[in-house]
C-alpha positions in Angstrom: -56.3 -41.4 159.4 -60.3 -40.4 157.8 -61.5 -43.5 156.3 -65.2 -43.3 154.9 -66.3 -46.8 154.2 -69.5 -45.5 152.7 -67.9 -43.9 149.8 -68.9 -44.8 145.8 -67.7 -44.2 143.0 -69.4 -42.0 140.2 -71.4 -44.8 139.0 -72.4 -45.9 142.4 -70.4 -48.7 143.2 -67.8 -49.3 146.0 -64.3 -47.0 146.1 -62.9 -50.6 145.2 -64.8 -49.9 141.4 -64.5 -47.5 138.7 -63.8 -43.8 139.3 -61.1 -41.7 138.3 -57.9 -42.9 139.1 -54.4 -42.0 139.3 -52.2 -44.7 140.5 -52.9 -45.1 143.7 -55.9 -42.5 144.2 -59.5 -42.4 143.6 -61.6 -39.5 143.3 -65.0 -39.8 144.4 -67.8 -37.8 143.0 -70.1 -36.2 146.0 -72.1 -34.1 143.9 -71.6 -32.2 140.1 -68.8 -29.8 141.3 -66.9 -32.3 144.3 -64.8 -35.0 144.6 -63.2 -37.2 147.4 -59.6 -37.8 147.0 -59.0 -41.7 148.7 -56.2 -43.8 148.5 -57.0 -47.6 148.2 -57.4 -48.2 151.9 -60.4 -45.4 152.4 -58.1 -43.1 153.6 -59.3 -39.2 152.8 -56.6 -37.4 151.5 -58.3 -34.3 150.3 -61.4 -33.2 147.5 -61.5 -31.3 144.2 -64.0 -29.2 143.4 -65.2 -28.0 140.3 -65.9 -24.4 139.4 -66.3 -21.5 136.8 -63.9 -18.7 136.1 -64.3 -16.2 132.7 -61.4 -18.4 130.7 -63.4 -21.8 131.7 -63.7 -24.0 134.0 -61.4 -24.5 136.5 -60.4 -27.3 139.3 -59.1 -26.4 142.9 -57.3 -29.0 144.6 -57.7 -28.8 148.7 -55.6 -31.4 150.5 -56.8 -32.6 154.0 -54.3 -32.1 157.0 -56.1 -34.2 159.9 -54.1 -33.7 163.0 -54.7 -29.6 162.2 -58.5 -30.3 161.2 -58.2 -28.5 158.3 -57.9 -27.7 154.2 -54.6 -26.5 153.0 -55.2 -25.5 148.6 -52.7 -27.2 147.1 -53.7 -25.5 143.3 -55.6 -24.8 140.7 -56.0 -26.7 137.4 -57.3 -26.9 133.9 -57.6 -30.2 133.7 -59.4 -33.1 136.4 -56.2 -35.1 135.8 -53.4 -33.1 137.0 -56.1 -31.8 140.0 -55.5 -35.7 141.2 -52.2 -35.9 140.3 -51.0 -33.1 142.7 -52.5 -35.5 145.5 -50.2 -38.3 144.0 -47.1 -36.6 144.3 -47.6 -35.2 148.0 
């Protein structure tokens, strides 16, 4: 298990306050374009990122495997929401 106690949320506070949730997740914003994917206890489940494409923009979903040390993409998404819902239902 990756747990980052260090993380905040997009308004600076601890994981434990606001950010975008989905029950049982929290994304974390690193920057304009990324996100940390944590469940309640600081574990790292994956990120989001944000980018362009021609129809708008677009958000890739890249869930963590640990024991492989790597990024599997799990999807791309129109909207933020269903980005962090894929991470939900894995």
């Amino acid at each position: 298990m990756t747990v980052l106690d260090f993380a905040t949320t997009i308004d600076g506070r601890s994981k434990a306050g606001a950010g975008s949730r989905t029950r049982g997740i929290t994304a974390v914003q690193l920057n304009d374009s990324l996100w940390r994917v944590v469940r309640p206890d600081g574990e790292v489940v994956g990120y989001i990122e944000r980018f362009d494409e021609s129809r708008g923009i677009r958000y890739r979903a890249k869930r963590l495997i640990v024991r492989q040390q790597r990024f599997v993409s799990v999807g791309e998404f129109w909207g933020m929401d269903d980005a962090l819902e894929c991470f939900r239902l894995g």
